[in-house]
N, C-alpha and C positions, 0 to 999 in steps of 0.2 A: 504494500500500500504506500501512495505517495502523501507527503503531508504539502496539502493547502489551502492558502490563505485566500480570501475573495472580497471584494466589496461589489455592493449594490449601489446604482449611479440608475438618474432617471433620462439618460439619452447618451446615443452611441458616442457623440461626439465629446462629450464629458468625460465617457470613459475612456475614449481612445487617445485623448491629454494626459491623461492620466497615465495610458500603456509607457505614452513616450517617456514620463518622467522614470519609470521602471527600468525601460531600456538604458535611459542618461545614467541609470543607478549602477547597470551591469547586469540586468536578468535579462534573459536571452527570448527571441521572439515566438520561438516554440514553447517557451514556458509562461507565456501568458497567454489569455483566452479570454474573447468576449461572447458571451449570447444572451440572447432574454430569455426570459423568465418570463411565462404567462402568467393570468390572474389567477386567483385560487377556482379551484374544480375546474381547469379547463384546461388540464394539461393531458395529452395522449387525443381529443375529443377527435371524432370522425369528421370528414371534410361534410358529408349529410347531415349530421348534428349540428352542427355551428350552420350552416345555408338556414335549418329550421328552425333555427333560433334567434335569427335575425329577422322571421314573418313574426307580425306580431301573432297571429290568427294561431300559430303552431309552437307558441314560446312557450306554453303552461308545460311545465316541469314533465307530467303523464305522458304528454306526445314526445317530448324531447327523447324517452326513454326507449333504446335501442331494444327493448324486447318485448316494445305494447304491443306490435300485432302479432307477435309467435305468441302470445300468453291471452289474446283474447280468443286468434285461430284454436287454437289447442282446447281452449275454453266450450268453443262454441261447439265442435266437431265432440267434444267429449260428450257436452251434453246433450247434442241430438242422436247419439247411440244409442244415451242410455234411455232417451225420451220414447224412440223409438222400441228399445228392447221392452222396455215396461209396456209398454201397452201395446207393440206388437205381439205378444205371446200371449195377451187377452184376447185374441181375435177379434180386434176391433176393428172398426169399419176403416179404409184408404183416408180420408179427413180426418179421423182423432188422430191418426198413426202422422199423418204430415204436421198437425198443429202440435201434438206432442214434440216431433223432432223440433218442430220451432221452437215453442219455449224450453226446451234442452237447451238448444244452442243461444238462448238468450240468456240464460241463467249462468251457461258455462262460461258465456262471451263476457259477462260481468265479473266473477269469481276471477278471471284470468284478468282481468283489467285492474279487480284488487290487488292481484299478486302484485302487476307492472308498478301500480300508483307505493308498495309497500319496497320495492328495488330502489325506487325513486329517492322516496323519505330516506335510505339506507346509503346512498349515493351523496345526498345532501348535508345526511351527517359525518360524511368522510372529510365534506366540504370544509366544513366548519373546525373540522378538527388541522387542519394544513393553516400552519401560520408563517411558513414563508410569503413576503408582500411578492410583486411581480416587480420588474424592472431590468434593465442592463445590469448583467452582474459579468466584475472580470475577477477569472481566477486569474490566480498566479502558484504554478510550481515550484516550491519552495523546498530547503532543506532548514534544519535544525541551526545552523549560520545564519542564514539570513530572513527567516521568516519575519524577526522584527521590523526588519528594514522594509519588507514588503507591507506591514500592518503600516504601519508609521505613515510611509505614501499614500496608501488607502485614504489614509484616517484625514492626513493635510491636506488630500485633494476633495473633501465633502462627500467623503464616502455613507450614503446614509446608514449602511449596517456594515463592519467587517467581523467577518465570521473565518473560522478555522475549520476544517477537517481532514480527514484521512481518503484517501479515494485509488481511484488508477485514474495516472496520467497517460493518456496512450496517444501518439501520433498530434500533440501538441495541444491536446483535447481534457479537458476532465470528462472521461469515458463512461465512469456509473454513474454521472451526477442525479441525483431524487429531487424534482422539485417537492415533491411531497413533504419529506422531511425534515425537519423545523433545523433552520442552521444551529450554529453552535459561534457564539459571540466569542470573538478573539481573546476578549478579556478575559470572561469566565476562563476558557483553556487554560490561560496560563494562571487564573488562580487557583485551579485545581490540580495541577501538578506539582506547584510551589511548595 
């Protein structure tokens, strides 16, 4: 694992003043790295999900949800089986046996539309819990020499957060970066090693 240091900056151009003072420092240009950071719950989202959530008509949480129509289909198709099986084996006349299967698959279509609206709620509390802000954040690959130096720049170029951690650096990149996971403030680090 590599140790590094990052700050968060609200625009590429701020941060890329910043890279240069890095490089005037001596760290090299494979070891530092810009990218953003999306807002919270929007990281990974499908190119389909973000189109529907820019209609207003399609923005309620329920549609946005990548498995409303597998879980109200499922829903529906399960309940008109069993609409049909229950009162198909009463010998009931062709019209109970079809209005039966309908309200199966209305029943079903609903139950499956709870599960979707219950994924949702379970999505939006993942949301809530992710407290990294969004923004340009630049790492920088660091060693045990010079991580101060890289904190220090961060910090005197208005870095709004600089955070520490452990990662793989690969190909000039921080490679596992999680936005999910809450950073870890430069400071705290070093006062829990101390």
């Amino acid at each position: 694992m590599s140790l590094i240091v990052a700050g968060r900056f609200t625009t590429f151009p701020a941060a890329e003043a910043v890279a240069e003072q890095l490089f005037a420092r001596g760290f090299l240009e494979e070891d530092v790295n810009l990218f953003f950071v999306n807002p919270r719950g929007q990281h990974a989202r499908h190119a389909a999900q973000a189109a529907m959530a820019r209609i207003p008509a399609l923005a309620s949480p329920a549609l946005v949800s990548p498995h409303l129509a597998r879980n109200i289909t499922a829903g529906a198709v399960a309940g008109a089986v069993v609409g049909v099986v229950i009162f198909g084996g009463m010998s009931a006349s062709f019209p109970i046996v079809v209005m039966a299967a309908g309200v199966g698959a209305w029943v079903g279509a609903r139950i499956g539309m709870s599960a979707s609206r219950k994924q949702v709620a379970e999505h939006h509390e993942r949301v809530l819990r992710e407290t990294r802000n969004s923004g340009v954040l630049l790492a920088v690959h660091v060693g045990a020499e010079n991580q101060a130096i890289a904190a220090e720049v961060l910090s005197a170029a208005g870095a709004a957060e600089v955070e520490r951690a452990s990662g793989r650096w690969q190909g000039g990149h921080w490679a596992d970066f999680d936005p999910t996971r809450a950073p870890e403030p430069y400071g705290e680090a070093g006062r829990q090693q101390a």
